[in-house]
C-alpha positions in Angstrom: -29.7 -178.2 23.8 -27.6 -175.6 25.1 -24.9 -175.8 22.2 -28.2 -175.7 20.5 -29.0 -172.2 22.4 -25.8 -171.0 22.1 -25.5 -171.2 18.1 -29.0 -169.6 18.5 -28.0 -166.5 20.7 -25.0 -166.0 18.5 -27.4 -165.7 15.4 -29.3 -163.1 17.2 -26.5 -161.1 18.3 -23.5 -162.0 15.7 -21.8 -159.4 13.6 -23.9 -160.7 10.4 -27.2 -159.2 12.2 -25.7 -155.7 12.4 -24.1 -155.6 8.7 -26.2 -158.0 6.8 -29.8 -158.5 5.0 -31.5 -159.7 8.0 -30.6 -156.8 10.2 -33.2 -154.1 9.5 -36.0 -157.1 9.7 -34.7 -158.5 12.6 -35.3 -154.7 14.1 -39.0 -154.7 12.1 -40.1 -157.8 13.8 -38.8 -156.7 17.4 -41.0 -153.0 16.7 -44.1 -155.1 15.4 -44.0 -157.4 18.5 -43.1 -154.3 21.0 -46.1 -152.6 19.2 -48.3 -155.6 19.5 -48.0 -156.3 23.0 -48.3 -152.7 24.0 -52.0 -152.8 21.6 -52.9 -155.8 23.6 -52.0 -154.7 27.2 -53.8 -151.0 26.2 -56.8 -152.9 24.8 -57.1 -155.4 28.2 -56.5 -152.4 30.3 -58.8 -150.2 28.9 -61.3 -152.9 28.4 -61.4 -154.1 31.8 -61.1 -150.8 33.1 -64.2 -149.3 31.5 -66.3 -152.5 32.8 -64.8 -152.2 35.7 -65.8 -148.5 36.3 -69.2 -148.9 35.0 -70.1 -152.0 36.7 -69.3 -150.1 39.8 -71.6 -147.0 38.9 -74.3 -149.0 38.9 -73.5 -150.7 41.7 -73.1 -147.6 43.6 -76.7 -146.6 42.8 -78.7 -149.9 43.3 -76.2 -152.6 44.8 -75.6 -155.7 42.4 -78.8 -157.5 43.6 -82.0 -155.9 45.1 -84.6 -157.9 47.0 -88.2 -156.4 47.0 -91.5 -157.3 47.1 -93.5 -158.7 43.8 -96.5 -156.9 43.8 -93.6 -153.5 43.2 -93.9 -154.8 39.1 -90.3 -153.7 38.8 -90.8 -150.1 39.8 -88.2 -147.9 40.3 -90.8 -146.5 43.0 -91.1 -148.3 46.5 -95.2 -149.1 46.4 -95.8 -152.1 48.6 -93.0 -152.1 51.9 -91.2 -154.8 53.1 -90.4 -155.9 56.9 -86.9 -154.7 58.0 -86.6 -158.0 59.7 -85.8 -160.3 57.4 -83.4 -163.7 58.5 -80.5 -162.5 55.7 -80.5 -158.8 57.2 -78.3 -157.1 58.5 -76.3 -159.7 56.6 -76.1 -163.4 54.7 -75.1 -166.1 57.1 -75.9 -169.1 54.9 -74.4 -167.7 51.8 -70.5 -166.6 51.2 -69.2 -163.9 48.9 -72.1 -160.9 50.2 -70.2 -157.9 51.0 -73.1 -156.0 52.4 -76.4 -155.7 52.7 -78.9 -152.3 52.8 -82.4 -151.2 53.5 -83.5 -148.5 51.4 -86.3 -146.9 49.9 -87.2 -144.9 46.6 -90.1 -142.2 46.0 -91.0 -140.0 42.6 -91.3 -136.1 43.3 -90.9 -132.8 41.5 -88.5 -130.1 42.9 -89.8 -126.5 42.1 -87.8 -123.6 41.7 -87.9 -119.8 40.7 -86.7 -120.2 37.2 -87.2 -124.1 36.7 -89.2 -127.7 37.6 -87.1 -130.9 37.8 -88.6 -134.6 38.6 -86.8 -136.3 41.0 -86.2 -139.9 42.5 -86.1 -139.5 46.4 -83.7 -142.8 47.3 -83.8 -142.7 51.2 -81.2 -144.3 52.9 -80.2 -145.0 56.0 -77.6 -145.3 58.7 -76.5 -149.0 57.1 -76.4 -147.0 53.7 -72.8 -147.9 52.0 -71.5 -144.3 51.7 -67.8 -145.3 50.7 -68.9 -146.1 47.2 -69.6 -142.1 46.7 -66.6 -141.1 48.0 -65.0 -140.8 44.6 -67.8 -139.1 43.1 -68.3 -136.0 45.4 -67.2 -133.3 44.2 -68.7 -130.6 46.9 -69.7 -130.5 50.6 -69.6 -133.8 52.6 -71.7 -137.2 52.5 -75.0 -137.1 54.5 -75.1 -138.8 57.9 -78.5 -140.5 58.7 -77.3 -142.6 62.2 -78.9 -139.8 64.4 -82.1 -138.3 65.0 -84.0 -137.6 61.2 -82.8 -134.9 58.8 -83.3 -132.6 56.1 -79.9 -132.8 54.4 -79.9 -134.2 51.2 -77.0 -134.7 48.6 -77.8 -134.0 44.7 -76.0 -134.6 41.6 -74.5 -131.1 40.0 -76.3 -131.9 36.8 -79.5 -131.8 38.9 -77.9 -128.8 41.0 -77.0 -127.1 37.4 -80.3 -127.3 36.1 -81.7 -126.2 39.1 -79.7 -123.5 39.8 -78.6 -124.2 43.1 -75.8 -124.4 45.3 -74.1 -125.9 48.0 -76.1 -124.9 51.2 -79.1 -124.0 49.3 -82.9 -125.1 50.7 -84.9 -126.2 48.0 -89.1 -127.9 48.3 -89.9 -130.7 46.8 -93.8 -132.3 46.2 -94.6 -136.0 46.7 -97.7 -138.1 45.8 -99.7 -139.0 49.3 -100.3 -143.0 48.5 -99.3 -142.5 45.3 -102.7 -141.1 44.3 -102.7 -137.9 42.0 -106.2 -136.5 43.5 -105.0 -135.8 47.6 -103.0 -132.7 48.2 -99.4 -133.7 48.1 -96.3 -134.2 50.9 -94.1 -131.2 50.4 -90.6 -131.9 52.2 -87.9 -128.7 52.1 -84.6 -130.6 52.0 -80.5 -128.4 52.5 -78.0 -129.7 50.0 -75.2 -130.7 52.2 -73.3 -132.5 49.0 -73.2 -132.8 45.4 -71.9 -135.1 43.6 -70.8 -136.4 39.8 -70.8 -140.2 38.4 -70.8 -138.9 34.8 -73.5 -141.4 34.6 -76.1 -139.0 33.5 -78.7 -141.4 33.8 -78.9 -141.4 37.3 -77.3 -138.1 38.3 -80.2 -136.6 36.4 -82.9 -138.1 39.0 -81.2 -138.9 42.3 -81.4 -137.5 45.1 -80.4 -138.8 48.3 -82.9 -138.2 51.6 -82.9 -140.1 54.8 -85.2 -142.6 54.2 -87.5 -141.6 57.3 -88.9 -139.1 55.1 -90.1 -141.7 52.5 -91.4 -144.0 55.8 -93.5 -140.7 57.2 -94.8 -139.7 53.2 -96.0 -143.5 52.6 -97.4 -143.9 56.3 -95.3 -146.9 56.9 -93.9 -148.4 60.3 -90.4 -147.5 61.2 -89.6 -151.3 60.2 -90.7 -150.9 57.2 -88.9 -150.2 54.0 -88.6 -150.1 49.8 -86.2 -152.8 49.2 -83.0 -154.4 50.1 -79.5 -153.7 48.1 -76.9 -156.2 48.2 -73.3 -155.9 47.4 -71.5 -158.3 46.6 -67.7 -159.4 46.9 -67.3 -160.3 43.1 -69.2 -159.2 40.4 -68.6 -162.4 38.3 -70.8 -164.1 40.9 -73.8 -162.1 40.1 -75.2 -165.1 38.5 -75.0 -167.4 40.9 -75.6 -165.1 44.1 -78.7 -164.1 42.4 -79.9 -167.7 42.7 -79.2 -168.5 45.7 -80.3 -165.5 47.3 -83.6 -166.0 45.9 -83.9 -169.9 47.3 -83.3 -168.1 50.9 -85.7 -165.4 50.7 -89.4 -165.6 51.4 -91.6 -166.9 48.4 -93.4 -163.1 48.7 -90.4 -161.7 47.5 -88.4 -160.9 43.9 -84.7 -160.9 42.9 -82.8 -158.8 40.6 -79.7 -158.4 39.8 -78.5 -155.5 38.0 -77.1 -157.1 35.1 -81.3 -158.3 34.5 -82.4 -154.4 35.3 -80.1 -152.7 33.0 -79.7 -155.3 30.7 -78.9 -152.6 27.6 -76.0 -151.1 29.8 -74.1 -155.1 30.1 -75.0 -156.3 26.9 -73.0 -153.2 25.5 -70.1 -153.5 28.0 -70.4 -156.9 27.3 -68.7 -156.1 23.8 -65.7 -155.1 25.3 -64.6 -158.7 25.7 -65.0 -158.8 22.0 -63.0 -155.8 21.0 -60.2 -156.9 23.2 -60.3 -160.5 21.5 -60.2 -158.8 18.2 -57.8 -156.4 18.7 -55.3 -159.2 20.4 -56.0 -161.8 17.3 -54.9 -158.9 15.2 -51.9 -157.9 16.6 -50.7 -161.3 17.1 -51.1 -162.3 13.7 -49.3 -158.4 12.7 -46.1 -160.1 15.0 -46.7 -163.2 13.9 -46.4 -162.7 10.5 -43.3 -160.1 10.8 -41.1 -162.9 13.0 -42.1 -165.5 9.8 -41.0 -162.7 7.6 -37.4 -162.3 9.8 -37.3 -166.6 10.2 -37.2 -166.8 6.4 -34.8 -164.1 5.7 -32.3 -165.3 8.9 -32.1 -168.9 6.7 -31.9 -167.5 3.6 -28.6 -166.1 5.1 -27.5 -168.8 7.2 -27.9 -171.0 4.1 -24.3 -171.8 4.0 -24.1 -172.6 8.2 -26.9 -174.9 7.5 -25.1 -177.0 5.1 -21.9 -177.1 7.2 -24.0 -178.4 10.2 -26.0 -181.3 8.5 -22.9 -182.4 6.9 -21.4 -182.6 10.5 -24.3 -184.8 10.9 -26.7 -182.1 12.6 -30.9 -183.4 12.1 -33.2 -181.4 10.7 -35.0 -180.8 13.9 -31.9 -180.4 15.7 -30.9 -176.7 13.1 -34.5 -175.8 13.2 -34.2 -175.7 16.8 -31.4 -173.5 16.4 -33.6 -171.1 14.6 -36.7 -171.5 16.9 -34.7 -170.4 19.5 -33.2 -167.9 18.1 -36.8 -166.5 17.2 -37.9 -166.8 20.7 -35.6 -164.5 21.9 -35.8 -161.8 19.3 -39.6 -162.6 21.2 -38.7 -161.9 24.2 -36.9 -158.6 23.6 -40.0 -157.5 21.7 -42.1 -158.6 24.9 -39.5 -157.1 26.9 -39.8 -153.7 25.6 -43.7 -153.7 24.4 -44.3 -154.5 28.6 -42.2 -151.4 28.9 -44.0 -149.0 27.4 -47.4 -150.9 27.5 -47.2 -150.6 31.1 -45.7 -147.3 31.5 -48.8 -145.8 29.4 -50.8 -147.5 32.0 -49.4 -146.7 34.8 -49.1 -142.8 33.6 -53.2 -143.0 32.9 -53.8 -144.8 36.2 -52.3 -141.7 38.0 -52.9 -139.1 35.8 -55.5 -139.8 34.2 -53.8 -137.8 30.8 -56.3 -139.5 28.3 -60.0 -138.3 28.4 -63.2 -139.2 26.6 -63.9 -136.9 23.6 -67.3 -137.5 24.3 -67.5 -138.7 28.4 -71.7 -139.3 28.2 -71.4 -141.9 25.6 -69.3 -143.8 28.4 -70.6 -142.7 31.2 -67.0 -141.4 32.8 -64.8 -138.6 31.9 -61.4 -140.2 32.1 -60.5 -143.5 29.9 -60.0 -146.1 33.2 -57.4 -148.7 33.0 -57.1 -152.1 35.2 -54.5 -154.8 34.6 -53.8 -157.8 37.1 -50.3 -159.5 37.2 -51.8 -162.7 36.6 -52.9 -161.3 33.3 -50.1 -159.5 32.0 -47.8 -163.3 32.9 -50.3 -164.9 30.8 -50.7 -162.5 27.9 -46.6 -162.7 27.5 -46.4 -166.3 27.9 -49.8 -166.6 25.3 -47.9 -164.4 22.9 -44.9 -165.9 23.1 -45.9 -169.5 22.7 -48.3 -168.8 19.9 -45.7 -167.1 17.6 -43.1 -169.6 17.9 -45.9 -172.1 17.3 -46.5 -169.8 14.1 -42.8 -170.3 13.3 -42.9 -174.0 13.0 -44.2 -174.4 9.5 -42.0 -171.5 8.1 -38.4 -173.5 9.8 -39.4 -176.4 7.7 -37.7 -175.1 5.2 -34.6 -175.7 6.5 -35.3 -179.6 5.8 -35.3 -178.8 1.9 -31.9 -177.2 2.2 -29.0 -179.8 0.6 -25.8 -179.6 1.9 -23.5 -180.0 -1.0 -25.7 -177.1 -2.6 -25.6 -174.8 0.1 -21.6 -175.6 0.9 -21.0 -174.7 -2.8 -23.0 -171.9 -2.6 -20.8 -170.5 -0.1 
């Protein structure tokens, strides 16, 4: 075997390469698998990344699973309340993987202004409310605090601010239905923007508006123990499944479980294509690579016609010279790989921190920015995939070599 890799490494770096046939498609198939593998890792980055960063939008606005009461009918309005104390808050004992758990609670309203009239969806939170998750998206002022006595301070979206025509600091009124009932005179609550902030996700950045959730409790006449629903976060977002589940065997038979992938079931059946994309794009690119090494194979014997009928008639096997070209192909591989991880990863890494590359069009994807997220585990995988599939490819091509007869190819020379 290493004779065998030897004779292989000098066909990939011999003189022959440099001033022969086989030389400018020896470079081709090293530029189509560089290109390749730099497609794929763009195309798993971006992928994953754009799940990622949606995923977590919506997360960031209802928690991955939220516990509520039936009789609700799936409204995004908090009717019927639910007791605070509940055996799985202020968090899960009996089941693993829950990051957090949240009481909040949601209420429909119309915001009135000099030149404009908005609706609205009041969430009211609270001092267990997650607030690292809008870190990222404020963009003005600071995040509400709702641990002390109760507050007017309420942080908007800036589309909701834009339309408005307000500013940071502003006071703005806002109408509520008293027990939901459209024929008594209304709550009226004047709120201060102490933040605004921007998830792109215009869906929700049109409505929301955060208020301590008090407010909601004194509008709706409920008990300080009482609230809209719970939000749970979770520690992995491919558990949604199976949290969902179990959460709702350990919760009270009067109460509902939804995750977010069954609420917004439009928004994960489209991200959901992603995975699909990526598949297609990788097939693609390995068959592109694939096809170039085949291409470069056949050519390399072509010209080593003559060393192949020198070595069977020193009594070389069949298997023994194809080896000697399998090899060889696997490292022309691995300097494609080599370089295509290169740049692949470089582009990454440059949109990672930079963020160069943006959306032409940032409300079909909800963000501005094209996101990226790569593990190490999958890049090892996607190299060693590639890699073992094209010299797997190669295998029917080096057959060849077995129709090659050494007194014809010795005369030949």
């Amino acid at each position: 075997m290493n004779l065998e890799y030897f004779i292989a490494k000098r066909l990939a770096i011999g003189k022959t390469h440099k001033n022969g046939v086989s030389a400018p498609i020896i470079k081709i198939a090293i530029a189509a698998i560089t290109i390749s593998i730099v497609m794929m890792l763009i195309a798993i980055a971006t992928g994953v990344g754009l799940k990622k960063k949606i995923r977590e939008k919506v997360a960031a606005f209802n928690g991955h699973i939220q516990i509520s009461n039936y009789d609700n009918n799936s409204s995004e309005v908090s009717v019927i309340p639910v007791a605070l104390e509940q055996d799985f808050y202020p968090e899960f004992k009996n089941i693993k993987g829950i990051k957090h758990v949240q009481a909040v609670a949601s209420k429909g309203g119309i915001v009135r202004t000099d030149d404009t009239v908005e609706g609205i969806l009041a969430k009211g939170v609270g001092k267990d409310f997650n607030w690292s998750v809008f870190k990222e998206y404020l963009v003005e002022g600071r995040l509400p605090n709702y641990a002390e006595e109760r507050t007017d301070e309420v942080m908007i979206s800036r589309l909701l601010a834009n339309r408005l025509k307000l500013t940071l600091g502003d006071s703005f009124s806002s109408v509520f239905l008293r027990d939901n009932d459209p024929s008594k005179i209304p709550n009226q609550q004047k709120s201060t923007i102490i933040g605004i902030y921007d998830s792109g996700f215009e869906e929700f950045d049109a409505t929301y508006v955060f208020m301590d959730i008090r407010h909601i409790q004194r509008m709706n006449k409920w008990e300080e123990n009482q609230i809209g629903n719970f939000e749970v976060f979770l520690n992995d977002f491919d558990d949604i499944d199976e949290k969902s589940n179990e959460i709702y065997g350990q919760t009270l038979s009067t109460l509902d479980t939804k995750s977010i992938k069954d609420k917004y079931g439009h928004i994960f059946q489209w991200i959901d294509l992603f995975d699909f994309n990526t598949a297609l794009i990788i097939g693609i690119m390995i068959i592109v690579g694939g096809i170039n090494m085949i291409t470069a194979l056949l050519v390399l014997i072509l010209e080593r016609t003559p060393m192949i009928g020198v070595l069977k008639a020193l009594g070389a096997t069949n298997w023994s010279i194809r080896k000697v070209f399998l090899y060889n192909a696997a490292y022309l591989i691995s300097i494609g790989l080599f370089l295509g991880n290169l740049f692949g990863l470089g582009i990454i890494w440059l949109q990672s921190n930079y963020r160069v590359f943006k959306f032409p069009n940032p409300k079909e994807y909800y963000i501005e920015y094209i996101p990226v997220h790569i593990d190490f585990s999958t890049i090892i995988l996607l190299n060693l995939g590639v890699l073992i599939l094209c010299v797997l490819m190669l295998l029917i091509p080096s057959y060849i070599i077995t129709k090659i007869s050494p007194v014809k190819a010795i005369k030949f020379d």
